[in-house]
N, C-alpha and C positions, 0 to 999 in steps of 0.2 A: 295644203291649207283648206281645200273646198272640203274636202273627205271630214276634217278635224269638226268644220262648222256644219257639217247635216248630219255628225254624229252628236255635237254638240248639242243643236237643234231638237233634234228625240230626244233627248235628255232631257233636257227643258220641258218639252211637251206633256215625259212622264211626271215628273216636279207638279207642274200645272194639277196634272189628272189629279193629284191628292187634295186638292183644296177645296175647301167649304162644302157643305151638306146644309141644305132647309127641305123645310115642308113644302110640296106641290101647291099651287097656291088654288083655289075655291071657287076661284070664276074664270072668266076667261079675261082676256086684252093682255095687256104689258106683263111679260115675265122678266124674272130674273133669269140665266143663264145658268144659274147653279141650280135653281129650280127644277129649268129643263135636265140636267145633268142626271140631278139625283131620280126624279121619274124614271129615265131612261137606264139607269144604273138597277132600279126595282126590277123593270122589265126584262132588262140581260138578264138577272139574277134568276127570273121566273124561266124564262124562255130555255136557260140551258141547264135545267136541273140534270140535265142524264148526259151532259158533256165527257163525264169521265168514263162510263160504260160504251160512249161512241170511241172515245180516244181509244181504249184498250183495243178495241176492234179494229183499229184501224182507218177509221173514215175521217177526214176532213170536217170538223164542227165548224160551219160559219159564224164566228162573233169574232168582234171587235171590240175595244173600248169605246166605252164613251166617257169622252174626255170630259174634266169641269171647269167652269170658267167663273172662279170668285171673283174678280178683282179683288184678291190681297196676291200678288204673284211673290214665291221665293225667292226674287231678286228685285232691287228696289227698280231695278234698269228693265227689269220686264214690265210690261203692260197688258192690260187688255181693254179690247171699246166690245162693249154689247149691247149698245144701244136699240139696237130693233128686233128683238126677242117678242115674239109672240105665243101667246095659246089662248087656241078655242075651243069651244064644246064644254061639254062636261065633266069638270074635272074632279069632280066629289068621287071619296074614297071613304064609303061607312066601313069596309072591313080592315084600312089601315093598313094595307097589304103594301100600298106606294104605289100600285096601280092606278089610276084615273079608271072613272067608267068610260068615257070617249072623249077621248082630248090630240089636236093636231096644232103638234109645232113649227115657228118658222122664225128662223132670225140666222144670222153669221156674227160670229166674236173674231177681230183679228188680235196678233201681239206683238209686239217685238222685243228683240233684245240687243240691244249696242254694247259693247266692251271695245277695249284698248285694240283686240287681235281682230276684230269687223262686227258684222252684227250679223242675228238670225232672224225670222220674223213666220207669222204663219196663221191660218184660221182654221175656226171651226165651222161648220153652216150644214143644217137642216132645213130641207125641204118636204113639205108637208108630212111632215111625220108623224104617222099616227100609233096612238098607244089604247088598247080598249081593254077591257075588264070583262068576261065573259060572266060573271056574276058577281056582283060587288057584294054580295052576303055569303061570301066565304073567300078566306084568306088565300084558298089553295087550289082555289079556281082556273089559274093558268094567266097568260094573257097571248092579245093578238100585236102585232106592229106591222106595220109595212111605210114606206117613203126613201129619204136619199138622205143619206148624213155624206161631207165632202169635207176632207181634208187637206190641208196645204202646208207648203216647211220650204222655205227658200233660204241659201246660204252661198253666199261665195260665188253668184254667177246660177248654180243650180236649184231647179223648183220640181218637187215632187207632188204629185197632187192625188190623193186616195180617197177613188169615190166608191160608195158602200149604195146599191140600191137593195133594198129589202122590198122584194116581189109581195113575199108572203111569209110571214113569220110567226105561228100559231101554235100553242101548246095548248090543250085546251083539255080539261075533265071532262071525260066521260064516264057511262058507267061501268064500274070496275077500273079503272086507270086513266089516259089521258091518249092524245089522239097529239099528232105535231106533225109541220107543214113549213121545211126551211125553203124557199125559194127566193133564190137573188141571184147577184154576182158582186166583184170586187172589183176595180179597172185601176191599175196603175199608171200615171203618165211622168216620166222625167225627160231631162235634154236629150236621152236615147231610147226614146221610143213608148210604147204602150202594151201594159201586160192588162189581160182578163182573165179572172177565173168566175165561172160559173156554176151555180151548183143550185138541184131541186131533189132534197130529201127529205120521203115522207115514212110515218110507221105509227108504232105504237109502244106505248111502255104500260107494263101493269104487274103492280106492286105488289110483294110477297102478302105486307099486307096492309090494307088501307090507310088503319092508321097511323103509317108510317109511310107516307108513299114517295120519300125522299132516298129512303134506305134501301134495302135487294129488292127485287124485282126481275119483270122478263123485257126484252128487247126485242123487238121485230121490225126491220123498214127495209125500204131498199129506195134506191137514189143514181142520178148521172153527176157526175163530174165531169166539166169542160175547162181546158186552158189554152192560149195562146199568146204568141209576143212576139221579136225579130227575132229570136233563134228560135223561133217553132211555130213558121208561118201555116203551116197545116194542121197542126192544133193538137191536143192530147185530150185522150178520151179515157174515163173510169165509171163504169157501172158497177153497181153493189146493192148484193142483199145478203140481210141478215133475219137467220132464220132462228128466232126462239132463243136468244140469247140469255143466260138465266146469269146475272149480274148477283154472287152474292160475298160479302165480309171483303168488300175492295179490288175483286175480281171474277171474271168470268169462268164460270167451272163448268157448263154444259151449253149445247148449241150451236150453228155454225154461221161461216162468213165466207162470200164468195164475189171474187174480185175478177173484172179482163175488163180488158182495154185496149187503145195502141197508144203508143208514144209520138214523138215526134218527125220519126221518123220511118212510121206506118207501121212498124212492127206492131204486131200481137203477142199478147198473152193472157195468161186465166192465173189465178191463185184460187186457194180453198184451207180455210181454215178451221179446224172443227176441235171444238173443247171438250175434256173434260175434268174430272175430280183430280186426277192425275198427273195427266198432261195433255199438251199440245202439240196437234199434228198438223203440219204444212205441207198442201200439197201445189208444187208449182209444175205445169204445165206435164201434168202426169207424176210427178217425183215426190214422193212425201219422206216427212223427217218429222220424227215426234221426240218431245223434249220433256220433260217432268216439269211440273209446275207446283 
């Protein structure tokens, strides 16, 4: 029955996420909650334009949702309180982009839900979170984030709590393409224990061509990846670079990727991944196999 109610619980949570959209509001003090939502929702949107050309690669993209908090909840039995929603700074947005030029949130929304079989309950809470606009006189300027978004989902006895620190979160145009700067970690806490993952990956992306600079493009970064938890008290290690990955028509056709680390239990290894028009060759710890693509 616990397992039923914190699956039940994410359920809910995703429910929640779908609700209400407004405008970023124009000054600062009392916000709405959906306000912060939707900002934040702009931002993810900005921040992980090249999510899919990292996924094909292989690499670990750090986002998350962010969750919205209307009050009109899918269930009449859920709730939510957002009462101490804030933002300050600067929150004007001339290029309509849903960026703020410099704006930092701070508030927590809880909820719960009661039914006949128990209830679930949980919140959302940001701490200083900041969202900035690298030039508000163009739409496709990038943006910057950094702060703590903190999650909670209690059911049955059991409380999972998922805190998101964003170190450094930066996409930002430069000339010819854009320049990004993921640095954070993830820290999971339940009744058995605590998991971290950690990760600082930096590069560059530049677009076949300009004005398209959502569409093909090249891919360049390299980055650490760090985890641990009770079953892997010495930790796991991934380093990666990507060298000139040319992203184009929904896949990778030229460029390589190269992967070592150890696991948990200190072993090493290397991978090497190199594309092209063709196919794909993997090389693990000296041994390649190449596949058509």
């Amino acid at each position: 029955m616990r397992r039923f109610w914190l699956l039940f619980g994410l359920f809910l949570f995703a429910l929640l996420a779908g609700c209400g959209q407004q405008t970023a509001p124009n000054a600062g003090g009392e916000a709405m909650a959906q306000e912060v939502a939707t900002t934040l929702q702009a931002a993810d949107a900005q921040l992980y334009r090249i999510a899919e050309p990292l996924g094909i690669a292989g690499v670990p993209v750090p986002t998350a949702p962010f969750l919205f908090a209307s009050g009109v909840a899918p269930l009449d039995t859920a709730t939510w309180n957002c009462d101490s929603v804030t933002a300050t700074g600067n929150l004007s947005d001339a290029d309509d982009d849903g960026i703020p030029v410099n704006a930092t949130f701070n508030g927590k929304c809880t909820w719960s839900y009661s039914g006949s079989e128990g209830s679930v309950s949980g919140s959302w809470e940001f701490q200083n979170l900041n969202v900035q606009d690298p030039n508000d006189a163009d739409p496709t300027a990038g943006v910057k984030a950094s702060g703590k978004v903190i999650w909670t989902l209690s059911a049955g006895g059991s409380t999972i709590t998922w805190t998101w620190n964003l170190t450094r979160h930066d996409f930002v145009k430069q000339s010819g393409g854009y320049e990004f700067a993921y640095e954070g970690s993830w820290s999971v806490t339940t009744n058995d224990g605590s998991y971290t993952f950690e990760y600082n990956l930096t590069g560059a992306w530049t677009p076949d061509d300009p004005g398209d600079p959502w569409g093909d493009g090249v891919l360049t970064a390299e980055g650490q990846f760090d985890a641990s938890g009770p079953s892997c008290a010495d930790g796991w290690h991934l380093s990666v670079t990507l060298t000139n990955l040319h992203y184009q028509g929904d896949k990778i056709v030229s460029g390589n990727a190269s992967f070592s680390g150890t696991d948990c239990d200190g072993n090493t290894g290397s991978v090497t991944i190199a594309w092209s028009p063709d196919q794909v060759c993997v090389t693990i710890d000296g041994n390649t196999v190449c596949v058509e693509q």
